[in-house]
C-alpha positions, 0 to 999 in steps of 0.5 A, a space after each residue: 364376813 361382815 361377823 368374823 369382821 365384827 368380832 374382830 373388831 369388838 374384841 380390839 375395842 374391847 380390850 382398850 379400857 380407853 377411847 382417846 376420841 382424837 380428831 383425824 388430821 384430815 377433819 380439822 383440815 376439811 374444817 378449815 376450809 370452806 364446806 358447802 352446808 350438809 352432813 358429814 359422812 365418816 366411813 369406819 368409823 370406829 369412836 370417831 373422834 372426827 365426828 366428835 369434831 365436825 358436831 362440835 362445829 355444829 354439823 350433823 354426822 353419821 358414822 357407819 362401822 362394822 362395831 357395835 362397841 366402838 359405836 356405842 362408845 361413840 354414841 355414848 361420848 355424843 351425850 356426854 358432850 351434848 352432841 347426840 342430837 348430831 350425831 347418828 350411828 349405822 351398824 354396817 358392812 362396808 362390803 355391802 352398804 353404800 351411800 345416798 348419791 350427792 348427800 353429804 359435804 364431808 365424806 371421810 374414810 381413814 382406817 379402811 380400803 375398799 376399791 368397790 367402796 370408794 367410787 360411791 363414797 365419791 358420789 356421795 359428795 355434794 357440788 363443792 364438797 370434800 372427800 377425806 381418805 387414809 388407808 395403807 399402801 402397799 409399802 406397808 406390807 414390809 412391816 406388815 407382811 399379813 396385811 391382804 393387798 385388797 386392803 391396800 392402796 396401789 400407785 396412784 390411788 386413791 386420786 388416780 380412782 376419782 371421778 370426774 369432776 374432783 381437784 385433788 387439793 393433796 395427796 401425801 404419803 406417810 412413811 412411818 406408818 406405810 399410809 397414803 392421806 387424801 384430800 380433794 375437792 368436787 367442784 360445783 361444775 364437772 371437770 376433769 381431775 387435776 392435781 397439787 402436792 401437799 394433804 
């Protein structure tokens, strides 16, 4: 799987002649908040202009993607901008590779659904960290009738998946690209999951 999913992916990094390097809404959100100090962690990556962001306010980063394209591309902007030095890549399959428990201040997934994957990226936030999510729902099936349910949000998720000590500071859906965005906070003390509107 991790090759047939690699080269899918390679071959749609490489027939962009371009890479726009866009930030993702929900790390400028994260930033603007108050962040414990440690790393940021985003999950699929691709050419991460999310972690282009987060270094640029002086935090380390590793990205982790399936890509080695979109990976390069990734590294290859990191020295462009002077940013190398913060920002580490880690060729993998998100079906098998898991994070360092309690590691990480920022987690951010926003291109990718694995209800296997969520609860350790989960895990991997430290006391008063964040966790940023986007991925389909099934909602988005209408427009894209191929698109595997295992790859899709159902009701609920992915708040209704977190474990027990996160306030879920929004979790909004998107209709015009059949999408669900997440954000929610661990708290320095364990405590059950509450919920407001608004990501």
């Amino acid at each position: 799987m991790a090759d047939t999913d690699r080269k899918r992916w390679n071959t749609k990094y490489e027939g962009s002649a371009e890479t726009p390097f866009t930030a993702h809404p929900l790390a400028a959100r994260a930033l603007s908040l108050a962040l414990p100090d440690g790393p940021m962690l985003d999950l699929a990556s691709g050419p991460s202009g999310s972690a282009l962001l987060v270094a640029q306010s002086g935090r380390s980063v590793l990205a982790v993607d399936v890509s080695d394209v979109a990976l390069r591309r990734l590294a290859a902007e990191a020295r462009r901008r002077g940013l190398a030095e913060l920002i580490s890549i880690e060729e993998a399959d998100l079906d098998a590779w898991r994070p360092q428990a309690g590691a990480y201040a920022l987690v951010l997934c926003t291109g990718y659904w694995d209800r296997a994957l969520f609860e350790p990226a989960a895990r991997a936030v430290v006391p008063g960290g964040l966790l940023g999510w986007e991925a389909f729902t099934l909602d988005a099936k209408r427009t894209r009738p191929s698109l595997p349910d295992k790859w899709c949000l159902a009701d609920g998720e992915p708040a209704s998946l977190l474990p027990d000590g996160f306030t879920v500071l929004g979790q909004t859906d998107l209709p015009e690209n059949g999408k669900r965005r997440l954000l929610a906070r661990l708290s320095d003390q364990p405590r059950s999951t509450s919920t407001t509107t608004g990501a």
